[in-house]
C-alpha positions in Angstrom: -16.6 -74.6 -111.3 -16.1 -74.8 -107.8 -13.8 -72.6 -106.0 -10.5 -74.8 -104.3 -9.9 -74.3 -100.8 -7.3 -72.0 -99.6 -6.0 -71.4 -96.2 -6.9 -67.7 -96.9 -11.0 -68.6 -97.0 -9.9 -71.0 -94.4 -8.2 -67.8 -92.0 -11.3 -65.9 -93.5 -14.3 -68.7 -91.8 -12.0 -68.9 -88.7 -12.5 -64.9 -88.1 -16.3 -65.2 -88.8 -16.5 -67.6 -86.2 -14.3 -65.9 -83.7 -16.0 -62.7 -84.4 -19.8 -64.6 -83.6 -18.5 -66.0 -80.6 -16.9 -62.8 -79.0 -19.9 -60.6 -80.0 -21.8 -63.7 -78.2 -19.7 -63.1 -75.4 -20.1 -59.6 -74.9 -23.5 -59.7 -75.4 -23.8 -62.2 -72.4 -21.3 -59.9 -70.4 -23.3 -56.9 -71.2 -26.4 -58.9 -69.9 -24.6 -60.1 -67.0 -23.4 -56.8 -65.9 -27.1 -55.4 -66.0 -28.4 -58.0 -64.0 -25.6 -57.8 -61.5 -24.8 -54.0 -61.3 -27.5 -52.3 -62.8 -30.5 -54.4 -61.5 -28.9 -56.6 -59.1 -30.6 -54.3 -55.9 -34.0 -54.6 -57.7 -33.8 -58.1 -58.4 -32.7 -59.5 -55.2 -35.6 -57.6 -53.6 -38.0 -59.5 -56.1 -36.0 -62.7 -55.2 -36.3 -62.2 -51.7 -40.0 -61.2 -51.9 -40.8 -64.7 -53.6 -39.3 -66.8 -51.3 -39.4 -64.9 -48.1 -42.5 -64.0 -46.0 -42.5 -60.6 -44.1 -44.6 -59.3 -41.0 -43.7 -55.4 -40.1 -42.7 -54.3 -36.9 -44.0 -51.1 -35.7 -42.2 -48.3 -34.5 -42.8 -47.4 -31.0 -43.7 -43.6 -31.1 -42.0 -41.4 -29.0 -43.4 -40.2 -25.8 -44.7 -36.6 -25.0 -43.8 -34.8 -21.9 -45.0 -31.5 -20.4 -42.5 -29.1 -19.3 -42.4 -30.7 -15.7 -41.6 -33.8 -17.1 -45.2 -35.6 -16.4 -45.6 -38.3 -19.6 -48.6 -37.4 -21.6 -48.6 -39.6 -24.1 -46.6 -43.3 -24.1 -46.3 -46.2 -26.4 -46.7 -49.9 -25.3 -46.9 -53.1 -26.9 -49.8 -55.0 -28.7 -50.2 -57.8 -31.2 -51.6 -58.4 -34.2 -53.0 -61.6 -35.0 -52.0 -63.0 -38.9 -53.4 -66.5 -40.8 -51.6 -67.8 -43.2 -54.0 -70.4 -44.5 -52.1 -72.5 -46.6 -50.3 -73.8 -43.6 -53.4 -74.3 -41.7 -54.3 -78.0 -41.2 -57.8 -77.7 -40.1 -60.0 -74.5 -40.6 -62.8 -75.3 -38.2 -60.6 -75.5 -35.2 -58.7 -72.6 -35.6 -61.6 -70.9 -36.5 -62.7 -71.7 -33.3 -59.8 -71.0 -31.1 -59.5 -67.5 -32.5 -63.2 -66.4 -32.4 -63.6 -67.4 -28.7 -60.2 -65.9 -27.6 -60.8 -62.9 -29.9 -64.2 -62.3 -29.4 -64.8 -62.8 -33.1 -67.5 -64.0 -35.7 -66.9 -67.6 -35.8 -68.2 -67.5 -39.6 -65.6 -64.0 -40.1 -62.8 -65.9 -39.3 -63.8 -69.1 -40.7 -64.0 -67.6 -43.6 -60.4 -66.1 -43.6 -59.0 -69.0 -42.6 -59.8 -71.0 -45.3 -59.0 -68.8 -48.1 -55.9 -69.6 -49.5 -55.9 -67.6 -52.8 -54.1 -65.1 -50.2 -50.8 -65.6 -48.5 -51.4 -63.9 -45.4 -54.6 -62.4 -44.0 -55.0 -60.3 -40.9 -57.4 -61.5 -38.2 -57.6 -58.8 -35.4 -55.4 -55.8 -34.5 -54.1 -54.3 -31.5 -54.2 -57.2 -29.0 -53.1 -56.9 -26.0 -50.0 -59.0 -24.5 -52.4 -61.1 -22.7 -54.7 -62.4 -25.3 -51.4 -62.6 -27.5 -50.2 -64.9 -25.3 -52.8 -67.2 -24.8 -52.9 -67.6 -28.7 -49.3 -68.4 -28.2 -49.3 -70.7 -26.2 -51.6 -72.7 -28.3 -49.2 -73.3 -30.8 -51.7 -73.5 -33.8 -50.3 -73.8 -37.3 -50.2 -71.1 -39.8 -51.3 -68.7 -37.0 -48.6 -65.7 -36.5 -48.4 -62.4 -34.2 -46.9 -59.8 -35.2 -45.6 -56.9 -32.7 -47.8 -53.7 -33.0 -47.5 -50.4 -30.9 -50.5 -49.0 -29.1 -51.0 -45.5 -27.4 -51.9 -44.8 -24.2 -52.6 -41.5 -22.8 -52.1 -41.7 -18.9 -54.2 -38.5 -18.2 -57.5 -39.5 -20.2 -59.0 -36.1 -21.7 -56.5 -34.1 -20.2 -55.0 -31.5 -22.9 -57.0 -33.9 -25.5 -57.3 -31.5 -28.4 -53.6 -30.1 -27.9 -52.1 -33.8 -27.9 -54.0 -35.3 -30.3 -54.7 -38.8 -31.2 -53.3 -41.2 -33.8 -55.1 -44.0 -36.1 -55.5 -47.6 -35.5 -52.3 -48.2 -37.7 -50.3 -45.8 -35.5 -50.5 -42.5 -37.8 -51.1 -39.1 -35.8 -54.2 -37.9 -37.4 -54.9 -34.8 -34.9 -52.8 -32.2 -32.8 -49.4 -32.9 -31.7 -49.4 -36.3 -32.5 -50.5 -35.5 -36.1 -48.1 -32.4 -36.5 -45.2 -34.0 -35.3 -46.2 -37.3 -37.4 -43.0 -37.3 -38.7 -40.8 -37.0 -35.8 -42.4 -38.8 -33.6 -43.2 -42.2 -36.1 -39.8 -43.7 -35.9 -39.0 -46.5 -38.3 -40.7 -49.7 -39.0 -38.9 -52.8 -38.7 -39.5 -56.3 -40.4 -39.3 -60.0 -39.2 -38.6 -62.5 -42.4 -39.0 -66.3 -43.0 -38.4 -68.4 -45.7 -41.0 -70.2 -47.4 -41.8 -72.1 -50.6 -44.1 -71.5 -53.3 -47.0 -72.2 -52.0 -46.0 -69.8 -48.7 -45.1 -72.7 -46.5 -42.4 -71.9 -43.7 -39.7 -74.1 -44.3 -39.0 -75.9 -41.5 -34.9 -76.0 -40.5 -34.5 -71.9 -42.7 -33.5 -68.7 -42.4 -35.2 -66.5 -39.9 -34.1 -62.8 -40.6 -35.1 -59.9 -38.1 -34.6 -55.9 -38.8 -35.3 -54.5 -35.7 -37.6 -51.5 -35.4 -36.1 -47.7 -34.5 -38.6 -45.7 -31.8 -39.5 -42.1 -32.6 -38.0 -39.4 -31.1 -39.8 -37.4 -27.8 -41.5 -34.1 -27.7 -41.6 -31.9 -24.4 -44.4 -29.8 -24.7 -44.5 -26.5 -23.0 -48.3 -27.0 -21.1 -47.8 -27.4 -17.5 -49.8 -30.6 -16.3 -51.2 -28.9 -13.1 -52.0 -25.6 -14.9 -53.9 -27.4 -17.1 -55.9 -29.2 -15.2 -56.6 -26.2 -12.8 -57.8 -24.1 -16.3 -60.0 -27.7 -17.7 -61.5 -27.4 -14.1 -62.9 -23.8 -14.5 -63.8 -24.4 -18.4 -65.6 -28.1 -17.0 -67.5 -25.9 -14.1 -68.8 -23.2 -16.7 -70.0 -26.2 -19.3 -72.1 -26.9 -15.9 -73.2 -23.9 -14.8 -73.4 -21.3 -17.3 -75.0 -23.9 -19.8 -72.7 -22.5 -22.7 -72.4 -24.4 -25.8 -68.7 -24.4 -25.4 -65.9 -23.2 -22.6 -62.0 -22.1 -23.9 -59.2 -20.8 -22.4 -55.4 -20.3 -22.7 -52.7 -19.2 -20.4 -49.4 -17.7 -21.9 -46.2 -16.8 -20.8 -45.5 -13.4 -21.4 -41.7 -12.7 -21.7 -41.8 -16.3 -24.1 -44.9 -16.9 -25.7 -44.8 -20.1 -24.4 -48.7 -21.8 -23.7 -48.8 -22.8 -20.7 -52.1 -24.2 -20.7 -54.7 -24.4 -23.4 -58.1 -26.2 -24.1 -61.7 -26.0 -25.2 -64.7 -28.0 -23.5 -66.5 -30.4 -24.3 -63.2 -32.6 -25.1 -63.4 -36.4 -24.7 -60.7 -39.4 -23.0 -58.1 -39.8 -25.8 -58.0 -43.4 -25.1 -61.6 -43.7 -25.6 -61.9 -42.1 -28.8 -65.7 -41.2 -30.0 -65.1 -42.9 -33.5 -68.4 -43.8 -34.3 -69.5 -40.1 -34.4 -67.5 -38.3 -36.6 -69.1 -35.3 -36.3 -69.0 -35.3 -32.8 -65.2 -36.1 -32.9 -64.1 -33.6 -35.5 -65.7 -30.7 -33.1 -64.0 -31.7 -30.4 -60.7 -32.3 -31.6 -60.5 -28.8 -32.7 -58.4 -26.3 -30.6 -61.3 -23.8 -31.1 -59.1 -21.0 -29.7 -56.8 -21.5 -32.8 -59.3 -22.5 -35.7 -62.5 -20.4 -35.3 -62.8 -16.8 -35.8 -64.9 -14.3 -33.7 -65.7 -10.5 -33.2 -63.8 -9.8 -29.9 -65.6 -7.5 -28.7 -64.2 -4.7 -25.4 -61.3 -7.4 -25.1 -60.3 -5.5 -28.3 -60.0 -2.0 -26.4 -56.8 -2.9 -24.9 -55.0 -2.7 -28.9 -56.8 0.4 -29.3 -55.8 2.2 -26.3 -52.3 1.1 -26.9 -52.5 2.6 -30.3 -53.9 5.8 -29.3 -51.3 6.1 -26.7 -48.5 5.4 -28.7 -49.3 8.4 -31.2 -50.1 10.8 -28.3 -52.8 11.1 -29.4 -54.4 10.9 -25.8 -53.6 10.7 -22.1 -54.8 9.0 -19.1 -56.0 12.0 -17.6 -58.2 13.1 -20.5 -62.2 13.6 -19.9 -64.4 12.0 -22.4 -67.9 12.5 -22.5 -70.0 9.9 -23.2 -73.9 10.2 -23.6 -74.7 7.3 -24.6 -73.9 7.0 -28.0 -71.8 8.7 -31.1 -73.0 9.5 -34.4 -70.0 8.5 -37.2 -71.7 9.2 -40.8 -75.1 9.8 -39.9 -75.4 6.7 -38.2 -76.3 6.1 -34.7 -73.6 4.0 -32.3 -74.4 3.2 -29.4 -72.3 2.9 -26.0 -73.7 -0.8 -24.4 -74.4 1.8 -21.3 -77.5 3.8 -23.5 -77.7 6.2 -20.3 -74.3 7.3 -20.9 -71.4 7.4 -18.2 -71.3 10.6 -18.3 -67.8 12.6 -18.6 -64.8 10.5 -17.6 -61.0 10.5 -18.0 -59.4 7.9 -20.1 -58.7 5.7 -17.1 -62.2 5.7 -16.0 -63.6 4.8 -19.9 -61.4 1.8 -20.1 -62.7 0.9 -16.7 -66.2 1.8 -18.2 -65.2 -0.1 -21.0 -67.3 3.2 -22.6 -68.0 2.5 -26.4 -68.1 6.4 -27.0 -64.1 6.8 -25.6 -63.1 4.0 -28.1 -64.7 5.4 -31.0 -63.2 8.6 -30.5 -59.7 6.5 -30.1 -60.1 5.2 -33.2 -61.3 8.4 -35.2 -58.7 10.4 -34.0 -56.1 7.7 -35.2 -57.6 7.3 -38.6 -57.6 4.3 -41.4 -53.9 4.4 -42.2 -52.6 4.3 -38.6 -55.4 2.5 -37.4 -54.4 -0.7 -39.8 -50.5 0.1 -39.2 -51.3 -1.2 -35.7 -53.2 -4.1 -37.0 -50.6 -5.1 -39.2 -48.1 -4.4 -35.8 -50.2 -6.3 -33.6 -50.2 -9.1 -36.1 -54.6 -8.8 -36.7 -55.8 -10.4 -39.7 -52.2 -13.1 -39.8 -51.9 -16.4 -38.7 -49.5 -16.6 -35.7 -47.2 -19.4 -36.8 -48.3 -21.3 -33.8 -47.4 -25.6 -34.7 -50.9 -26.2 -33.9 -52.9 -28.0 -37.1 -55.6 -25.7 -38.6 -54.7 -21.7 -37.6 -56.8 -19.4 -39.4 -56.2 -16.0 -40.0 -59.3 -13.8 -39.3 -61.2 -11.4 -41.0 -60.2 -8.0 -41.6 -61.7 -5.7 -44.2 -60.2 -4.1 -47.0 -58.1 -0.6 -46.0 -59.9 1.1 -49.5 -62.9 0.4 -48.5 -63.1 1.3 -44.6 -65.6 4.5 -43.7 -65.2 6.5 -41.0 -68.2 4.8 -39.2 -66.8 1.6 -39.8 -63.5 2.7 -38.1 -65.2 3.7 -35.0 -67.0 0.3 -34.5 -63.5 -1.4 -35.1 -62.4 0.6 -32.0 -64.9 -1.0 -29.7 -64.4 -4.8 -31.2 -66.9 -5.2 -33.4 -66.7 -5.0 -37.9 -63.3 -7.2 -37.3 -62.9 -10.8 -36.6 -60.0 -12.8 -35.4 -58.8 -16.0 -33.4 -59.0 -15.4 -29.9 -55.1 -16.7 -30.3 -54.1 -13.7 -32.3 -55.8 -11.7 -30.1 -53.3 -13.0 -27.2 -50.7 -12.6 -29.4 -51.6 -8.7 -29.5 -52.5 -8.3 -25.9 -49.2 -10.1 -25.0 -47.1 -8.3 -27.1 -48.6 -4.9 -25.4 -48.3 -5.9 -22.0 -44.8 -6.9 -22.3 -43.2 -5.0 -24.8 -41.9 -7.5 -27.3 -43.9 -9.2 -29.9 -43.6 -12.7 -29.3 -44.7 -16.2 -31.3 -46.5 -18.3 -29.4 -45.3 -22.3 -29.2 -46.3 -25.4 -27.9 -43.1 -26.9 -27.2 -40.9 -26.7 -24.8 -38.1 -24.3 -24.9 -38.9 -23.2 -28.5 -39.2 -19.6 -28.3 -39.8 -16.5 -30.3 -39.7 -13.2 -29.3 -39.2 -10.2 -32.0 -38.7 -6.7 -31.5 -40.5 -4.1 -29.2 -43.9 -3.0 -31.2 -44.6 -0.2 -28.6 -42.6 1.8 -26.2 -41.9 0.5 -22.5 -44.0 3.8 -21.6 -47.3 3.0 -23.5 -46.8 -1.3 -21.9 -46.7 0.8 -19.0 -50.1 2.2 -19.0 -51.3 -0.3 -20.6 -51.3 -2.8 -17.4 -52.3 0.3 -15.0 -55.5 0.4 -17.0 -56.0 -3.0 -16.7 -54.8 -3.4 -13.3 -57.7 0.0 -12.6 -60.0 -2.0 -14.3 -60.2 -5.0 -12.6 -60.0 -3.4 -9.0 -62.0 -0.2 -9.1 -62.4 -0.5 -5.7 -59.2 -0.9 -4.2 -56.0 -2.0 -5.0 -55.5 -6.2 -5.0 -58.8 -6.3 -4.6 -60.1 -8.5 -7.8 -58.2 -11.6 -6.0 -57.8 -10.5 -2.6 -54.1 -9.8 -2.1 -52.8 -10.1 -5.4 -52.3 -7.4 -8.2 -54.2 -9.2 -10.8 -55.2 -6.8 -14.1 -57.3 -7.3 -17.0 -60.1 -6.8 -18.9 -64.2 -8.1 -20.1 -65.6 -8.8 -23.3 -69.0 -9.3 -24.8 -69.4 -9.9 -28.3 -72.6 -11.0 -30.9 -72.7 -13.6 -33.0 -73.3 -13.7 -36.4 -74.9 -16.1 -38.2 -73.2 -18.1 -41.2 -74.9 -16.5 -43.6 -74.6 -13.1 -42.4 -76.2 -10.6 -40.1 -76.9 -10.7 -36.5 -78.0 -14.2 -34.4 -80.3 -12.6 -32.1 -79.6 -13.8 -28.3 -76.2 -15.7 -28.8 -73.0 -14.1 -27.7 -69.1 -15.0 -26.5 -68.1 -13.8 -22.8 -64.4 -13.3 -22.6 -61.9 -12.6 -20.3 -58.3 -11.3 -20.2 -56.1 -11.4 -17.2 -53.0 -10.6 -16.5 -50.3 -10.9 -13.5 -48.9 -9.3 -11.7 -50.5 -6.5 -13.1 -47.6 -4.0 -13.0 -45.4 -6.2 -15.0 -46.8 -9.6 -16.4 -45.4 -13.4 -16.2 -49.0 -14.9 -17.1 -52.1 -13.7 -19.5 -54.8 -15.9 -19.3 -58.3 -15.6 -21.6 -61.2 -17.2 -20.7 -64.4 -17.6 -23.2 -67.6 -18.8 -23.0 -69.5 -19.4 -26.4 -72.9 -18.9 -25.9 -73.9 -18.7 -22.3 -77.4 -20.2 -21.2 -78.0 -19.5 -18.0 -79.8 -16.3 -18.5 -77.1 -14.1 -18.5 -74.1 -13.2 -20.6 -72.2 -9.8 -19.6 -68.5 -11.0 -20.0 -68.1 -9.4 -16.4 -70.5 -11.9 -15.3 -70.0 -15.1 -16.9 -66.4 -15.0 -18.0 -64.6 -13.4 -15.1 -66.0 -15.0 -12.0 -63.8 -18.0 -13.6 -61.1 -16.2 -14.3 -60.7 -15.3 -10.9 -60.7 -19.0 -9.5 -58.2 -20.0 -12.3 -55.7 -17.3 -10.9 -56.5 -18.3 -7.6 -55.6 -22.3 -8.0 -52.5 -20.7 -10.1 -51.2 -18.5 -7.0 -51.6 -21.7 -4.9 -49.8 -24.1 -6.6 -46.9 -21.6 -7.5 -46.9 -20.9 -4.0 -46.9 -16.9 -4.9 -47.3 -14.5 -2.1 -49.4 -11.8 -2.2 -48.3 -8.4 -2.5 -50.7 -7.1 0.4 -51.9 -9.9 2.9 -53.9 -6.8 4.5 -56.0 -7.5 2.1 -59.9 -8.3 2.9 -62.3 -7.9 0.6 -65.7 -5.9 2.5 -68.8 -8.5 2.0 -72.0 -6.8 0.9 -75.4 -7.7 1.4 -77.4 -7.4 -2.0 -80.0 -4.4 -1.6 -83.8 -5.0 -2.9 -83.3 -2.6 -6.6 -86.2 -3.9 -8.3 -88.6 -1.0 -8.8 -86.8 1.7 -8.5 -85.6 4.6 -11.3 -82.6 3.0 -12.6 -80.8 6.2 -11.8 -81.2 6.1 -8.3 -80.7 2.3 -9.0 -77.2 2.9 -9.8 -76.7 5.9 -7.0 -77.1 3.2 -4.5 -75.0 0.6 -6.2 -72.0 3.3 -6.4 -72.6 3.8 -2.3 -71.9 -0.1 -2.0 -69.1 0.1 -4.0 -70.9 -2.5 -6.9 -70.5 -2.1 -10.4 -73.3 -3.1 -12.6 -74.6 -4.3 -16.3 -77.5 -2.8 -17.4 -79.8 -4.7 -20.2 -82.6 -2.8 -21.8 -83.3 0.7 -22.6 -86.3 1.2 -20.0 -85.7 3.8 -16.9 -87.1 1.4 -13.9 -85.7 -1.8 -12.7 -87.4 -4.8 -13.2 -85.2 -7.8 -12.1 -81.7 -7.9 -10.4 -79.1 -10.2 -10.6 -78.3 -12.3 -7.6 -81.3 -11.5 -5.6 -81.9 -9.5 -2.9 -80.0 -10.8 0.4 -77.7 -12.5 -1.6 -74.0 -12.3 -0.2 -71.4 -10.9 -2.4 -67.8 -8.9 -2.3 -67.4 -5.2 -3.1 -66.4 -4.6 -6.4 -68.9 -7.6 -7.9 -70.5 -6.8 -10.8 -74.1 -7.2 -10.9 -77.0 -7.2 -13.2 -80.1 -4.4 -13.5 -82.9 -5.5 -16.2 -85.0 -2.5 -17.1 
């Protein structure tokens, strides 16, 4: 029987339906509010990505300075060249506008310009405003330029490995330029147009522009002038000494701060060797902050200072040295075989006597021996912002004998960046260990590592041992200290590489209490000789010359003159009375082999030279 109707099921089919439409309603307004709130950002970017078109405006990257103020590296404007093909109206002739204007492929660009299962294709980067304008002028459909940034390096392969260079897409990819990437980049802008589905531009829309924000500038602390005096001596010794490769660094001493630093052969950073990668990653390495070596007598200076600082010796102490030291039953021996003889401290640093150093180092034993390493920062990585520091060599405390220990005290069984090195030597000579930096005003200098008596004595050793025969005599007028370095090589796999060597320098000035340390090294020397008295310091000399003259320094003692010397005939004779004649001239000398008569000199006989020179006596 069927049921009557009642305005109760009535009241009851009215509720149903009110209840379906408000969960209908709320279902929409739930929708509604996830589009809007929650996805609204996401979808309006897909919205706008649909019917918008986009070319990116590159951030001009900021400039780098030196500490004078001299640009080093600058942005300017280029173009790129875009097709969008769909809004080309004949292939063929833009095809043929862009390859002879470009320089391009006719059948390259052909081809790209009649593809138009892509939006937007990219015809040639980098163009300059020239070009860019021609193409501009021409008014051809469905071809666009975009604003790109370029970088131009107004001193060509000046400080190259120290700036760096960036990619074709404006990315630093080596030294400052990549290390700074972030800071120097800026922030990309966009240019937008409105187009249809098929990526027309609608004629009559919306043009939208976001402009681009330019990086921020770097002053580095290199001096321009320095610099190129220091790539001048390092070019000259790629000449002349025939060496594989030339380095060098100038610091200053109360900051850390480089002054100057580079490593030859470099190349023009705005004609980068890209077609040679192999070529290009070697020389876009700072050599003096990613390679290790065995330093060699350069290293005497930490030992010295070590000694000193324990009292454990004096500068009036006599050392004897004949020649050699047995440590452990094995045979060292000083580079002099003939032995200097007996000699105080002061004399064996000028010496640079083997036998002294290994005493030095003996006497201070493993524990305090590696305390000083550890103080003088051997072994760590500076902290310098250079890409690429490594952190050297040094072997394990346990397992350090007694004869290994004394050849650590000459420079040899330990191997280091010639940048920690500085970092050592600099921290000696002026009392403070510092950090060094490449940028301007950025300093860091820690605590005192030795007393201001042992710094002291420090630079008169080295200030002794770069004018034994008078004072200011190693630059004529200036008190100029420091100190030679020879060191083997070793090959990769291990053991000696018989005939290749590093020549180093270390200078310092003035001598009594240092602004500048400069290091120069030359990796291995072909000339015939390699004695770093005789191919590293010559150059070090002439780099401290060209410093005092454009710093405008006096000298301490214009009086000055430096005696000229004719070279004596020595070929023949015993090398003992070889070196009894030398002494009367005032000449100090390198002696290569172990025989007792002289059978070639180096320079010849007659050849002019200046008291003090070193020479060379092959027996």
């Amino acid at each position: 029987m069927k049921q009557p109707f009642t305005l109760f099921s009535f009241r009851k089919r009215i509720l149903a339906l009110f209840m379906v439409i408000s969960f209908i309603f709320c279902a929409l307004a739930v929708r509604l509010f996830v589009l809007q709130v929650i996805n609204g950002k996401s979808l309006q970017v897909k919205a706008t990505d649909q019917w918008t078109r986009d070319l990116k405006i590159i951030a001009p990257r900021g400039n780098i300075y030196d500490r004078t103020g001299a640009t080093l590296a600058v942005s300017y404007t280029t173009y790129n060249v875009f097709v969008r093909a769909r809004e080309v109206k004949s292939a063929t002739t833009i095809a043929t506008h862009l390859s002879s204007i470009l320089g391009l492929s006719f059948d390259n660009v052909y081809q790209k310009v009649k593809n138009k299962g892509v939006s937007e294709v990219l015809i040639k980067l980098g163009v300059d405003s020239e070009i860019a304008e021609k193409i501009y002028n021409l008014s051809l459909p469905g071809v666009y330029l975009a604003e790109n940034v370029s970088r131009y390096y107004p001193n060509g392969n000046l400080a190259s490995q120290l700036i760096g260079f960036t990619s074709i897409d404006n990315v630093g990819q080596t030294g400052v330029e990549a290390y700074y990437n972030d800071l120097l980049k800026g922030v990309d802008g966009y240019s937008y147009v409105q187009s249809d589905l098929q990526g027309k531009e609608i004629g009559g829309s919306l043009r939208y522009y976001i402009p681009a924000e330019e990086g921020n500038d770097i002053t580095l602390s290199i001096d321009s002038k320095m610099q190129l005096i220091l790539e001048n001596a390092l070019e000259s010794i790629m000449q002349e000494q025939k060496a594989k490769n030339a380095s060098g660094m100038i610091l200053e001493v109360d900051t850390g701060q480089v002054l100057a630093i580079s490593s030859k052969p470099s190349f023009d950073l705005n004609e980068i060797p890209r077609d040679n990668l192999e070529e290009l990653f070697d020389q876009s390495k700072m050599k003096l902050v990613t390679d290790i070596y065995e330093p060699g007598s350069t290293f005497k200076i930490l030992t010295v200072a070590a000694a000193l600082e324990e009292g454990l010796t004096n500068l009036e102490e006599k050392f004897y040295c004949p020649g050699y030291r047995i440590v452990d039953g094995v045979k060292i021996k000083c580079w002099k075989t003939i032995g200097h003889g007996s000699q105080t401290l002061v004399e064996a640093f000028g010496n640079s006597c083997n036998c002294c150093f290994m005493d030095l180092a003996l006497r201070l034993g493993v524990d305090k021996f590696y305390s000083y390493l550890e103080k003088f920062g051997i072994g760590t990585k500076t902290g310098i912002d250079i890409i690429g520091e490594a952190s050297g060599i040094v072997m394990d405390k346990s397992s350090v004998k007694n004869v290994d220990l004394a050849r650590m005290g000459f420079g040899h069984a330990i191997a280091m960046t010639p940048l920690q090195l500085m970092r050592a030597v600099t921290s000696i000579i002026g009392g403070n260990k510092i950090t060094p930096s490449i940028i301007y005003g950025q300093t860091n200098v820690g605590e005192a590592i030795i007393s201001e008596s042992t710094t002291t004595m420090v630079n008169s050793l080295l200030e002794y041992a770069e004018n034994k025969t008078g004072k200011y005599t190693f630059v004529e007028g200036y008190n100029v200290g420091g100190k030679t370095g020879t060191a083997q090589k070793y090959k990769e796999t291990g053991g000696i590489d018989q005939g290749k060597y590093i020549s180093s320098f270390i200078g310092t000035y003035p001598a009594d209490d240092p602004k500048y340390v400069l290091l120069i090294m030359v990796d291995e020397p072909g000339a015939g000789v390699y004695y770093g008295s005789l191919v590293a310091a010559p150059y070090g000399k002439i780099v401290f010359q060209k410093l005092f003259e454009y710093l405008s320094e006096e000298k301490q003692d214009p009086s000055v003159i430096v005696e000229k010397i004719q070279m004596p005939n020595l070929v023949g004779l015993s090398l003992a009375d070889a070196l009894i004649e030398l002494k009367k001239l005032g000449l100090d000398c390198e002696i290569e082999g172990d025989g007792g008569i002289v059978i070639s000199q180096l320079p010849p006989e007659g050849t002019s030279i200046n008291k003090g020179s070193t020479i060379l006596l092959v027996t």
